[in-house]
C-alpha positions as CSV (number, residue, x, y, z in Angstrom):
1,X,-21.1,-13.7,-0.5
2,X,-18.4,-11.1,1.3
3,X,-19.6,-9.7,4.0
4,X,-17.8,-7.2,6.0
5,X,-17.1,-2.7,4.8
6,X,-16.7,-1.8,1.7
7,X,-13.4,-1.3,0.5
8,X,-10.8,0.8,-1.9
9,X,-8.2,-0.9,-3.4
10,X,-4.7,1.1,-4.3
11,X,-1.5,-0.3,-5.4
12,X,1.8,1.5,-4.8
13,X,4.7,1.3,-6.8
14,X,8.5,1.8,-5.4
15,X,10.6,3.8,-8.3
16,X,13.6,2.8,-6.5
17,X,14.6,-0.8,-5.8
18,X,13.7,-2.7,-2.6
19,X,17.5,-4.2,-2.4
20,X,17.2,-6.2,0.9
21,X,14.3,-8.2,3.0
22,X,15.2,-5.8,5.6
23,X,14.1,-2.7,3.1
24,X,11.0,-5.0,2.2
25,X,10.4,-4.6,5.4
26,X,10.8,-1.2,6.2
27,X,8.8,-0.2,3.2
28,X,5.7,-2.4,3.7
29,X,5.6,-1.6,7.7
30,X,5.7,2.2,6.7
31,X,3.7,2.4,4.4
32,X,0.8,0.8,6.7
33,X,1.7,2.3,9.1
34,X,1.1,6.0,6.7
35,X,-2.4,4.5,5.8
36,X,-3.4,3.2,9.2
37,X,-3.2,7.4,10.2
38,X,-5.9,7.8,7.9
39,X,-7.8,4.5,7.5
40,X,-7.6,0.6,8.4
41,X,-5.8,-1.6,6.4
42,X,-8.2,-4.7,5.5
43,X,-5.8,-6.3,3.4
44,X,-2.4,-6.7,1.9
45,X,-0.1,-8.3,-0.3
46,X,3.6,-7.6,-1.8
47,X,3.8,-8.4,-5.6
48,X,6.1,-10.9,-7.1
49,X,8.3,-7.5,-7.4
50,X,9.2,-6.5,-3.8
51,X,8.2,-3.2,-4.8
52,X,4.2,-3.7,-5.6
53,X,2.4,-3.3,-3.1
54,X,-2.1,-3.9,-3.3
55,X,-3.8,-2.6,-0.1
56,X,-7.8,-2.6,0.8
57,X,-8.5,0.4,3.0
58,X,-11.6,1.3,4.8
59,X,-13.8,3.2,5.2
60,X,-14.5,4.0,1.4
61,X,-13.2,7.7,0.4
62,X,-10.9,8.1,3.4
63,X,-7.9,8.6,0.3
64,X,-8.4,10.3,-2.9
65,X,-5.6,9.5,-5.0
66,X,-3.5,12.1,-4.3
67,X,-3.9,12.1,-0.6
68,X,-2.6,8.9,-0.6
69,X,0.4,9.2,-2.7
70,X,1.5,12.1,-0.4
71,X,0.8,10.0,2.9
72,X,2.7,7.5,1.3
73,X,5.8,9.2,-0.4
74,X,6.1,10.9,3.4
75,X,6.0,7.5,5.1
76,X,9.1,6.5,2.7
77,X,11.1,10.0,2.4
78,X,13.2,8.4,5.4
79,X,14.4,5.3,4.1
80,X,15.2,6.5,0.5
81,X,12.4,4.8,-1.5
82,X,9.8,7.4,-3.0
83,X,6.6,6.0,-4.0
84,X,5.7,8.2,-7.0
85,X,3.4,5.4,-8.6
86,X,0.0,4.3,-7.3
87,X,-3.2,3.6,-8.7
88,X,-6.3,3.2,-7.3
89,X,-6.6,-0.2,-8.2
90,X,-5.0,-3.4,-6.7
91,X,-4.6,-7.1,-8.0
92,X,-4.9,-9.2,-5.3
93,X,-3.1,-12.8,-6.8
94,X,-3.8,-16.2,-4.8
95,X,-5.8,-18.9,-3.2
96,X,-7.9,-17.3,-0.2
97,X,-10.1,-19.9,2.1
C-alpha cells in the first residue's frame, strides 16, 4: 500500500534532439524547475530517449493539459528545444524498493 498525495502523471516529449548530456541537463532542470512554479515534483525519470521525460506532480489538478504544455514549452523556449508533445500519462520503467 502507497501512502503519501495523490498524484498526476504527464510525460513530455522533446521534438528536437537532446544532442549533449549537458542539454539533458538543461532540459530536465528546466522543465522542473517550470512545474515546480505550479506544483511539486514527486517523481521523475528520463526515458531510454533523452528526450522522454514521466513526471508525478502534486497536488492533483494543479495542470490541465494545456497549462502544462505552455509552462513547459516556456521553460525550454531559451535553450532551443520546444516541448510540443505531452500526454497526461507517464510510464515509470524500473525496480523501486
Amino acid at each position: 500500500n502507497f501512502q503519501g498525495p495523490k498524484l498526476d502523471f504527464f510525460r513530455v516529449v522533446a521534438n528536437a534532439t537532446v544532442a549533449g548530456q549537458q542539454d539533458v541537463n538543461e532540459y530536465v532542470s528546466n522543465v522542473i524547475q517550470a512545474i515546480q512554479q505550479t506544483a511539486t515534483v514527486a517523481i521523475y525519470q528520463v526515458g531510454p530517449n533523452p528526450a522522454v521525460l514521466n513526471v508525478a506532480v502534486f497536488p492533483t489538478g494543479a495542470f490541465t493539459t494545456a497549462t502544462f504544455v505552455a509552462a513547459v514549452q516556456t521553460a525550454n523556449a531559451a535553450i532551443g528545444v520546444p516541448t510540443a508533445n505531452v500526454a497526461p500519462q507517464a510510464t515509470f520503467v524500473g525496480t523501486y524498493s
